[in-house]
VEXGU-485379 format. One line per 2 residues: number of its first residue (from 0); their letters; for each residue x, y, z of C-alpha. Coordinates in nm, 4 decimals, m for minus. Example, Ala and Ser with C-alpha at 12.3 -4.5 7.8 and 13.67 -1.06 7.14 Angstrom:
VEXGU-485379
0> AS> 1.2300 m0.4500 0.7800; 1.3670 m0.1060 0.7140
END
This chain:
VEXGU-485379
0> XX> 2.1347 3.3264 m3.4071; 2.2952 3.1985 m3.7421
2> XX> 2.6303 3.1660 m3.5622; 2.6845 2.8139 m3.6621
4> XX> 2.7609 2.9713 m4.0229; 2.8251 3.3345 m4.0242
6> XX> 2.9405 3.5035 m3.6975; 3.2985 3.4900 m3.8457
8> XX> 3.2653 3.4689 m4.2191; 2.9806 3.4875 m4.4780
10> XX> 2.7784 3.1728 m4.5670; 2.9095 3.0648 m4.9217
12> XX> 2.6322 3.0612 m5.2149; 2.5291 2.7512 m5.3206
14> XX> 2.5932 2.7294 m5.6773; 2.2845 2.5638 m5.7937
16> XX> 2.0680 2.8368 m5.6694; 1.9240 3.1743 m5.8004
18> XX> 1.8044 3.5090 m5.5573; 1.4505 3.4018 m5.6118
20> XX> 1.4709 3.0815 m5.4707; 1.6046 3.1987 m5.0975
22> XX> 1.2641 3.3042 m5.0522; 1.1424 2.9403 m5.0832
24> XX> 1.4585 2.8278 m4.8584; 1.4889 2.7002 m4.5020
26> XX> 1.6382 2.8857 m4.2441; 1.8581 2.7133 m3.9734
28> XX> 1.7161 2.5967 m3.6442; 1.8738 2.7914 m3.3706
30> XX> 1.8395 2.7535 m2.9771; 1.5958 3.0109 m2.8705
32> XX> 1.7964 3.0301 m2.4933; 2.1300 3.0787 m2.6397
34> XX> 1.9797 3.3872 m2.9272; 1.7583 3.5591 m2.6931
36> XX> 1.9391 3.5420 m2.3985; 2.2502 3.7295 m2.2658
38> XX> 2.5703 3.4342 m2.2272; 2.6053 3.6146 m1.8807
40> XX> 2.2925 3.4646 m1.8227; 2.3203 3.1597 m1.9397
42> XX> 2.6513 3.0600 m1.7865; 2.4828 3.1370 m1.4529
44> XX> 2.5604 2.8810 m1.2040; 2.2420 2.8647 m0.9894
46> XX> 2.3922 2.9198 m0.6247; 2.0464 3.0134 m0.5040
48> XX> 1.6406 3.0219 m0.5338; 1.7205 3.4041 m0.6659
50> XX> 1.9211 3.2856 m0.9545; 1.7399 3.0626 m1.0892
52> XX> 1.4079 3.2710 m1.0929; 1.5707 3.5733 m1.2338
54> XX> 1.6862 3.3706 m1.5304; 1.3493 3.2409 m1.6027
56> XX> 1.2065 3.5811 m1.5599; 1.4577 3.7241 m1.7986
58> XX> 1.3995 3.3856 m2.0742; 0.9990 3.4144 m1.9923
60> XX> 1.0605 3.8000 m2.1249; 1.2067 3.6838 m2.3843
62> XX> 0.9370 3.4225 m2.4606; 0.6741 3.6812 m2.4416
64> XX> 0.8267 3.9543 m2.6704; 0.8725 3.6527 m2.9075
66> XX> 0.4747 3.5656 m2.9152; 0.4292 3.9266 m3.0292
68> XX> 0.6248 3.9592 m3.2786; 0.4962 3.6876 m3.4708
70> XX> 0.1506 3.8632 m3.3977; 0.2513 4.1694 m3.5199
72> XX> 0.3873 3.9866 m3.8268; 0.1051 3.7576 m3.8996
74> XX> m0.1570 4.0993 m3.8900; 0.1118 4.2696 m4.1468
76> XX> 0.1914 4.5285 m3.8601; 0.5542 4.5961 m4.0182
78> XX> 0.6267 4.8891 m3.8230; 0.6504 4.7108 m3.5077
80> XX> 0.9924 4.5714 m3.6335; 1.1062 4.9210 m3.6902
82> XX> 1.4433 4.8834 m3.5092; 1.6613 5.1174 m3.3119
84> XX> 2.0116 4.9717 m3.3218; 2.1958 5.2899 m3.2836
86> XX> 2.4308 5.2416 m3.5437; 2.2160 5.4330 m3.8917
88> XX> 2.1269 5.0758 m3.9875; 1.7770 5.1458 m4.0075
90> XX> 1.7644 5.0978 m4.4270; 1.9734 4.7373 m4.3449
92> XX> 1.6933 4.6442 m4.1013; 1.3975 4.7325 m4.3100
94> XX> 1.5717 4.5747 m4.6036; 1.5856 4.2181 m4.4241
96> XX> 1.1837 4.2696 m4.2702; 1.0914 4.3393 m4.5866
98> XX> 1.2115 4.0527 m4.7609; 1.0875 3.8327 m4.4897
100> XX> 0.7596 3.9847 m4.5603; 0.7994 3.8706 m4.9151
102> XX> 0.8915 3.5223 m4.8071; 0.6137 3.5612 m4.6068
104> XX> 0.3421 3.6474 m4.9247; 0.5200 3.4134 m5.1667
106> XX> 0.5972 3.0972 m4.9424; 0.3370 2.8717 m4.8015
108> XX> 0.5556 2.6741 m4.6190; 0.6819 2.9511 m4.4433
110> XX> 0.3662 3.0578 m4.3166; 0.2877 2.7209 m4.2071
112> XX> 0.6263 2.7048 m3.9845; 0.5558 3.0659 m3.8657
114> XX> 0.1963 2.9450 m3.7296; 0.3125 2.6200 m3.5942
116> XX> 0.6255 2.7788 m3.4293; 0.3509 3.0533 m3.2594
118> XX> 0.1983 2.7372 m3.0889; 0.4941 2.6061 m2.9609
120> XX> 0.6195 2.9411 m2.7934; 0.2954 2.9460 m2.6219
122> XX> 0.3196 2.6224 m2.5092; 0.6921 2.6948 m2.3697
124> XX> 0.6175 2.9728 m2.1979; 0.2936 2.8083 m2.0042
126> XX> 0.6098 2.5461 m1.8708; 0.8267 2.8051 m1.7510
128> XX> 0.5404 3.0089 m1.5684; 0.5299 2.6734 m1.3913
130> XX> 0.8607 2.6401 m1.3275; 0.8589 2.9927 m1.2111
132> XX> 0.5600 2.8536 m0.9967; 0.7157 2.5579 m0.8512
134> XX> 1.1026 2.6230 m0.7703; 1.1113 2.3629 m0.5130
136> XX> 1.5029 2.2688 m0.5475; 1.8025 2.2582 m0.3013
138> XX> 2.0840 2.5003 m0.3716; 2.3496 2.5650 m0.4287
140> XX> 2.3286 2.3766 m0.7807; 2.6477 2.3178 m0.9578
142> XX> 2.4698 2.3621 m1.2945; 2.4715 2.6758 m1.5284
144> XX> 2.1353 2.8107 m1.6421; 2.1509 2.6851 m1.9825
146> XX> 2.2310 2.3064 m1.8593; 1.8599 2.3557 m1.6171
148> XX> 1.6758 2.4521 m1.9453; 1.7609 2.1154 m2.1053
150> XX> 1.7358 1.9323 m1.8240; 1.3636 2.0423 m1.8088
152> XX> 1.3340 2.0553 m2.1346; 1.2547 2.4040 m2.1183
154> XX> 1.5180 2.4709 m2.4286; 1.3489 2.5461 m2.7714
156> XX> 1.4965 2.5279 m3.1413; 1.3546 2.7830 m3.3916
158> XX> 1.4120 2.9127 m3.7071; 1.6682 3.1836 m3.7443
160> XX> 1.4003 3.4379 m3.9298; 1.1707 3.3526 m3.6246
162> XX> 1.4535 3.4968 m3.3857; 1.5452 3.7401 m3.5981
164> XX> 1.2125 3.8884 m3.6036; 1.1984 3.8946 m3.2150
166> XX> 1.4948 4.0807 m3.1797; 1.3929 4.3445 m3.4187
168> XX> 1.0369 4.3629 m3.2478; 1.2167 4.3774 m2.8500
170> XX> 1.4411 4.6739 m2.9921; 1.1245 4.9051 m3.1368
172> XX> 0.8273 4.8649 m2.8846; 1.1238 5.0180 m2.6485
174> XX> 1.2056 5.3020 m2.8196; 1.0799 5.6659 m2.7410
176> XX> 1.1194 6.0271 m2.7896; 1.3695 6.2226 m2.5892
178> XX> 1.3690 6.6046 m2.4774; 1.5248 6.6944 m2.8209
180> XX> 1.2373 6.5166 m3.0350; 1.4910 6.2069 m3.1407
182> XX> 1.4312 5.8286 m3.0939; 1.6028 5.6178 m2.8189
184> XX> 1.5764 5.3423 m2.6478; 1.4151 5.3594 m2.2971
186> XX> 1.5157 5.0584 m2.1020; 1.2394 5.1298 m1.8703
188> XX> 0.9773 5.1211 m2.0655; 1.0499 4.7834 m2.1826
190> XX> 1.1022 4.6935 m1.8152; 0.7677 4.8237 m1.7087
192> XX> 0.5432 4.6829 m1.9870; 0.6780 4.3367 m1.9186
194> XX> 0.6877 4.3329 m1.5838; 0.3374 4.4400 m1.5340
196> XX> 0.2042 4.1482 m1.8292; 0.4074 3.8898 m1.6598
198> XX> 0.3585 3.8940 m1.3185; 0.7404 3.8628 m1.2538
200> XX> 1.0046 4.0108 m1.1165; 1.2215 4.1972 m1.3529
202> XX> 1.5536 4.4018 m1.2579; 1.6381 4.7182 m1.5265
204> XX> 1.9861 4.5968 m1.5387; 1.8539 4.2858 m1.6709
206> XX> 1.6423 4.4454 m1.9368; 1.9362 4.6689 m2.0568
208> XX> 2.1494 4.3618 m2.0820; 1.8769 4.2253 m2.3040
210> XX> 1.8704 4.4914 m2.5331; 2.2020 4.5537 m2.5707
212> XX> 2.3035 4.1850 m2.6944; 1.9824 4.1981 m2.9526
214> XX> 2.1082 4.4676 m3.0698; 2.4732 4.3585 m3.1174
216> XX> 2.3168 4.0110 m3.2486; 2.1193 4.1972 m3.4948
218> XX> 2.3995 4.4169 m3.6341; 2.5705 4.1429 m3.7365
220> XX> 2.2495 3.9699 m3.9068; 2.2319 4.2469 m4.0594
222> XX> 2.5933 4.2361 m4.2533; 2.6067 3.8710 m4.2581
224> XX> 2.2727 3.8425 m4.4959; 2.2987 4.1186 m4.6876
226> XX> 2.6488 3.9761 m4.7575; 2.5234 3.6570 m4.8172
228> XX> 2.2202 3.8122 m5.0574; 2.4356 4.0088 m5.2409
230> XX> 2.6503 3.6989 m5.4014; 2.3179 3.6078 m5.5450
232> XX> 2.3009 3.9547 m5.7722; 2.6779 3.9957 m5.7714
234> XX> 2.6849 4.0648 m6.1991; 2.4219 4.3568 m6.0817
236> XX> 2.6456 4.5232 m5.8615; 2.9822 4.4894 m5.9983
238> XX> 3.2172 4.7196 m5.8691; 3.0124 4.8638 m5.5567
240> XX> 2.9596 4.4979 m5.3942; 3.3200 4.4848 m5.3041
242> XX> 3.2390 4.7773 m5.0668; 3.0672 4.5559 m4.8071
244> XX> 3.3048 4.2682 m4.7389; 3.4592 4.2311 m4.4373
246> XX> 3.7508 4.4739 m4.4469; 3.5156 4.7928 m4.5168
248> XX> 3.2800 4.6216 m4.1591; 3.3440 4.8565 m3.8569
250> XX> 3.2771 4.7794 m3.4870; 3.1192 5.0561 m3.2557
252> XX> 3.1839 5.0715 m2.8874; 2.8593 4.8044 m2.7808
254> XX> 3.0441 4.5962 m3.0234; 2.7761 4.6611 m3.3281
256> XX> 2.8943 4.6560 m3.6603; 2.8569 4.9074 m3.9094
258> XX> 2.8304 4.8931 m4.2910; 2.9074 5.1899 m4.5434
260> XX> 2.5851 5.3634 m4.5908; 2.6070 5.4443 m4.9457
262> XX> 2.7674 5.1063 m5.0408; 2.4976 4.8739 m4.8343
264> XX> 2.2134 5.1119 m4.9674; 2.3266 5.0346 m5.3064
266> XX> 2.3657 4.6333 m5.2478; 1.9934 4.6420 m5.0827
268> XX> 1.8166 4.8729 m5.4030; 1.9455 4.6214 m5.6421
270> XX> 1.8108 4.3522 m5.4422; 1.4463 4.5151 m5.4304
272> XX> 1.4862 4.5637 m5.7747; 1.5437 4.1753 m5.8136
274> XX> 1.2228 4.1025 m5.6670; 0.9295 4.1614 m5.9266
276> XX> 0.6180 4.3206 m5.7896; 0.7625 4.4498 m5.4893
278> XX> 0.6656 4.7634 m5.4045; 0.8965 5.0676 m5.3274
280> XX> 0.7331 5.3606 m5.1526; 0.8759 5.7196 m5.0981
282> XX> 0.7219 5.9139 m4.8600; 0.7232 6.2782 m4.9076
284> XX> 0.6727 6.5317 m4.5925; 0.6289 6.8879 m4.6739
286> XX> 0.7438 7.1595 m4.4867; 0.7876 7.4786 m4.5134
288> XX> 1.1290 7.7345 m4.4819; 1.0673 7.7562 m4.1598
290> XX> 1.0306 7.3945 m4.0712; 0.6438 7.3595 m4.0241
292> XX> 0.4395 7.0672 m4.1492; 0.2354 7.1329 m4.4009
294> XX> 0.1717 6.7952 m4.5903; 0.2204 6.4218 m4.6335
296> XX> 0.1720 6.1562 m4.9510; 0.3431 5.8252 m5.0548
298> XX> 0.4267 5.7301 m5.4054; 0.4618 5.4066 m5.5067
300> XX> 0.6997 5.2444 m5.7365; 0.6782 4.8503 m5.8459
302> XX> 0.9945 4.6175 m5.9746; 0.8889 4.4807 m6.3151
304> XX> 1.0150 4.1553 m6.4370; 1.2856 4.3446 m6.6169
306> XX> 1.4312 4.4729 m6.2852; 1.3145 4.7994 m6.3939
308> XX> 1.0685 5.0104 m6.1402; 0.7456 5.2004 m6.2500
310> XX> 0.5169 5.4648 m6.0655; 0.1604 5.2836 m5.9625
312> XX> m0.1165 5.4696 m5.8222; m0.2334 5.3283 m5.4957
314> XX> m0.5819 5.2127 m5.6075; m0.4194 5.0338 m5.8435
316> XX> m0.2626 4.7454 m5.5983; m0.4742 4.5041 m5.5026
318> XX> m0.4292 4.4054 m5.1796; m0.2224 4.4730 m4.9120
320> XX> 0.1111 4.4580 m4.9465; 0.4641 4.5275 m4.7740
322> XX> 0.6427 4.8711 m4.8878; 0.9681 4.9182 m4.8226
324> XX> 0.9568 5.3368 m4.7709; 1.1776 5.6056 m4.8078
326> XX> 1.0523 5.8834 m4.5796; 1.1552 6.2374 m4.5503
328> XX> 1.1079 6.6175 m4.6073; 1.0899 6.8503 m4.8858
330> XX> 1.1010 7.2039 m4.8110; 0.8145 7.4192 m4.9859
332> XX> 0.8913 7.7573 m5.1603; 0.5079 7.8790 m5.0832
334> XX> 0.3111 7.7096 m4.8244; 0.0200 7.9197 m4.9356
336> XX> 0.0160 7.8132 m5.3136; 0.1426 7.4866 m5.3138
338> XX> m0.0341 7.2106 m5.5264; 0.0455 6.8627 m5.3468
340> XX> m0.1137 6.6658 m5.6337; 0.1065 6.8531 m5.8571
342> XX> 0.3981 6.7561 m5.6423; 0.2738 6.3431 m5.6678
344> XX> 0.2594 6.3693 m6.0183; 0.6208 6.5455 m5.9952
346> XX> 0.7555 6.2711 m5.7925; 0.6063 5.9789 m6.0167
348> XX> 0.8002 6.0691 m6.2913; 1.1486 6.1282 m6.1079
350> XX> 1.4395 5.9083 m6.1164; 1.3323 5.7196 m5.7659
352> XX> 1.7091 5.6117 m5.7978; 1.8561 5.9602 m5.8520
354> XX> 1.6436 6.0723 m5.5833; 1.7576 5.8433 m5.3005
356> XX> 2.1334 5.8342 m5.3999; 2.1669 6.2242 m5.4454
358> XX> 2.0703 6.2272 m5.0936; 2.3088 5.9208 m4.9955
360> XX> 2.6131 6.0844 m5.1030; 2.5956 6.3734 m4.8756
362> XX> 2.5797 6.1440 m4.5440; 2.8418 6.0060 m4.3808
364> XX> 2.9098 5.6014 m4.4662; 2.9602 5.5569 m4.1125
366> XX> 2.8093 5.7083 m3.7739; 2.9734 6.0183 m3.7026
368> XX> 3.0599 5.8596 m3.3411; 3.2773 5.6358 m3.4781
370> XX> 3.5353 5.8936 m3.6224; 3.5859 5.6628 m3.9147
372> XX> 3.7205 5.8439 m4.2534; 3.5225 5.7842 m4.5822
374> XX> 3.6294 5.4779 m4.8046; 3.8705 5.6100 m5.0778
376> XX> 3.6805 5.3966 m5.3624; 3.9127 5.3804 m5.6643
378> XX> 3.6708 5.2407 m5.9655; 3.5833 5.4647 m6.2628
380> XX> 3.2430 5.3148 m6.2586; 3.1802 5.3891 m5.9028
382> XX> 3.3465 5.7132 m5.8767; 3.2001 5.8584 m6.1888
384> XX> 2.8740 5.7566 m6.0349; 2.9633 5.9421 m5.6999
386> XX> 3.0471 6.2669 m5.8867; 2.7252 6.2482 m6.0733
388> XX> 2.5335 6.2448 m5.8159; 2.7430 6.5141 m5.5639
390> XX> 2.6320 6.7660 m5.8101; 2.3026 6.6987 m5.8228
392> XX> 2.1395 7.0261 m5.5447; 1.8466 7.0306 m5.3095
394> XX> 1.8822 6.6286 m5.1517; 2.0638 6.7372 m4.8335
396> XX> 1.9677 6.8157 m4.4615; 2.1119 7.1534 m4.5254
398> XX> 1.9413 7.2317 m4.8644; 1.6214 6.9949 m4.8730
400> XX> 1.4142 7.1608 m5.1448; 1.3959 6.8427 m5.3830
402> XX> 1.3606 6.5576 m5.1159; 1.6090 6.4661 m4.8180
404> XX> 1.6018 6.1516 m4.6717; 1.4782 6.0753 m4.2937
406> XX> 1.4365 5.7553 m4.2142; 1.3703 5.3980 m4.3689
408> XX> 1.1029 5.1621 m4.2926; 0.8478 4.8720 m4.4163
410> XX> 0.4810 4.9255 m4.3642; 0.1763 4.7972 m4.5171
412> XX> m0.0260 5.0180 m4.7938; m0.3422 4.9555 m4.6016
414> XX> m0.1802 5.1495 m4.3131; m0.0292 5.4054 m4.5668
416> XX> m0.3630 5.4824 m4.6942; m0.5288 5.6006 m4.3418
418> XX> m0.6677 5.9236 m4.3382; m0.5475 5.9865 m3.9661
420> XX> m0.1722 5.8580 m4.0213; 0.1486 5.9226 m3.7913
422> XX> 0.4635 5.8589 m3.8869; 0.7367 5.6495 m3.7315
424> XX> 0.9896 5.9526 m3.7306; 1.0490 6.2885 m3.6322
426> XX> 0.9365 6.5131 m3.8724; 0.9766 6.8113 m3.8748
428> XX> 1.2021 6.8573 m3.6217; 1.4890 6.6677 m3.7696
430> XX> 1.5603 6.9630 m4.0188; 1.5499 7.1825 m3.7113
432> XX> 1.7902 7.0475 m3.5058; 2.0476 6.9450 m3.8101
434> XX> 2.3941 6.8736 m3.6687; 2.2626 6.8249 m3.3045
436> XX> 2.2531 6.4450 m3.4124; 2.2321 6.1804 m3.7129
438> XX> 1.9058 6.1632 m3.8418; 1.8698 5.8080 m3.9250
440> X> 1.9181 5.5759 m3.6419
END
């Protein structure tokens, strides 16, 4: 991925640039082989017909899930990048989708490379199906799987957002519900889908191997850019950017690394609040004391030029556009007399700010696998801040009757708008099952 400038330390900020211009910059070109695919795999040496075919199999996979994505991103389908990492990254993810969904809007370049780079998959992955086709070679061969790709020039150089979007796409069309009503992946179902559109011969162990290294590759995209980003709006943050440098980065047991909730959630609302007309949705579930649905709406909030946000009714925007959404419940008093246009109007004049953060400081900063203490933070700024909000009541999973938080996602106001709409998360169980697991993946 971007490994040849920020697997071991943040890219530096050029000092000529501003935030708004990285949505007109160029990514680096990466190898598609040596992102997608597992190193196990590549440093295969090819001892046999077997070998050989189950690589391409595995890179053809690959190939495929990559053509989709960009689909899926082209037709504004945002959800299908909805990522399960399994480390509560999912507000990180969204963050970086829904910039690239911005770049996407804003940059005609972009859209011109995303297009051309679509052909040029395709055309790939018609050469490997031959190659699949036509293994006609006498083994053992000395060579390792990635050496074979170039030799055939079967190897491919994208751009890093391209990758980065296929990674994130491979890790949500395999997730699924489990008994208890919570999202994981299912190896399987990846497997199946694949191996069925293909017409190849997939193992499971191969597919979990897959998944596994996207998802370690895409927790540390995830620091690595919002680091990066965040020099850009570092007189913004002050104090809290500090928060998300290296020393505060934890590892998990797959080796995926984990930012401070609070601190990263922070860093990414100051970035949407640097991008003017973006559009900043909170999605409000109602339930009622005993955990039954009762409700659903979306308000919307736009970044002004000022960095300020405002309330906007959704007839109001124009076309449509990427949200980045805060989803969750709110637990209702009286399910028989509640007004839910009362409750918009209640919504779109509260703090959006106040209301995500007074949440945020009742959750851990790090999964509550990882047994890692809180940060101590020391500033009077930040700790003042902290305090503020701790005593703000009704924002946690225990006492939701102002709003708790669920999950975090991008999706498209067209999509937001259906009639017949169903959700991403699991709602309402969540509030059911507190403390049987972390609610945001």
């Amino acid at each position: 991925m971007l490994t040849n400038y920020c697997c071991e330390k943040i890219a530096s900020r050029p000092a000529n640039l501003v935030f708004s211009d990285l949505f007109f910059a160029k990514s680096s070109q990466c190898s598609v082989s040596e992102t997608l695919v597992s190193s196990s795999c590549l440093n295969q040496i090819l001892a046999h017909a077997d070998s050989l075919k189950s690589c391409l199999n595995i890179y053809l996979l690959s190939l495929t899930i990559m053509e989709e994505a960009i689909e899926h991103f082209i037709d504004n389908k945002y959800r299908s990048f909805d990522a399960l990492i399994g480390n509560n990254s999912c507000y990180i993810v969204s963050y970086h989708i829904f910039f690239l969904a911005e770049k996407m809007q804003r940059n005609k370049e972009f859209q011109d490379l995303i297009f051309s780079e679509y052909l040029r998959i395709k055309k790939l992955k018609s050469k490997v199906k031959q190659s699949l086709k036509s293994v006609n070679l006498k083994f053992p061969l000395t060579i390792q799987f990635k050496e074979f790709l170039i030799l055939n020039e079967l190897e491919l150089y994208l751009n890093a957002d391209t990758l980065f979007l296929t990674m994130c796409f491979g890790c949500t069309i395999s997730k699924s519900m489990n008994s208890d009503n919570f999202e994981e992946i299912d190896y399987k179902k990846l497997f199946l889908k694949y191996d069925v559109k293909n017409g190849c011969s997939l193992s499971k162990k191969s597919t979990i191997k897959l998944i596994k290294h996207w998802q370690r590759i895409i927790s540390l995209e995830n620091v690595r850019r919002l680091q990066f980003q965040a020099e850009f709006i570092s007189d913004d943050l002050q104090d809290w950017q500090g928060y998300i440098k290296d020393e505060f980065v934890v590892k998990d047991s797959h080796s995926r690394l984990c930012l401070p909730s609070l601190f990263s959630l922070k860093v990414i609302y100051c970035l949407l609040t640097n991008i003017p007309g973006a559009l900043i949705g909170l999605q409000v579930n109602l339930i009622s004391k005993s955990n039954n649905y009762l409700s659903r709406f979306t308000v919307y909030y736009e970044v002004q030029e000022d960095k300020t946000i405002k309330s906007i009714k959704q007839e109001l925007i124009k076309s449509t556009k990427p949200t980045y959404l805060f989803s969750g419940c709110r637990s209702v008093d009286n399910p028989e007399v509640f007004q839910c246009n009362a409750l918009r109007k209640y919504f779109s004049n509260k703090n959006l700010s106040e209301i995500i953060f007074a949440h945020e400081v009742t959750y851990p900063q790090y999964p509550k696998s990882l047994k890692v203490e809180n940060i101590k933070y020391v500033e009077d700024k930040v700790c003042r801040e902290i305090s503020r909000l701790k005593k703000m009541k009704g924002y946690s999973i225990d006492d939701p009757h102002e709003f708790c938080t669920v999950h975090v996602f991008v999706d498209d106001t067209d999509t937001q708008a259906l009639s017949i709409y169903e959700p991403p998360i699991y709602l309402p169980s969540l509030i059911c099952e507190k403390g049987k697991q972390e609610p945001k993946n």
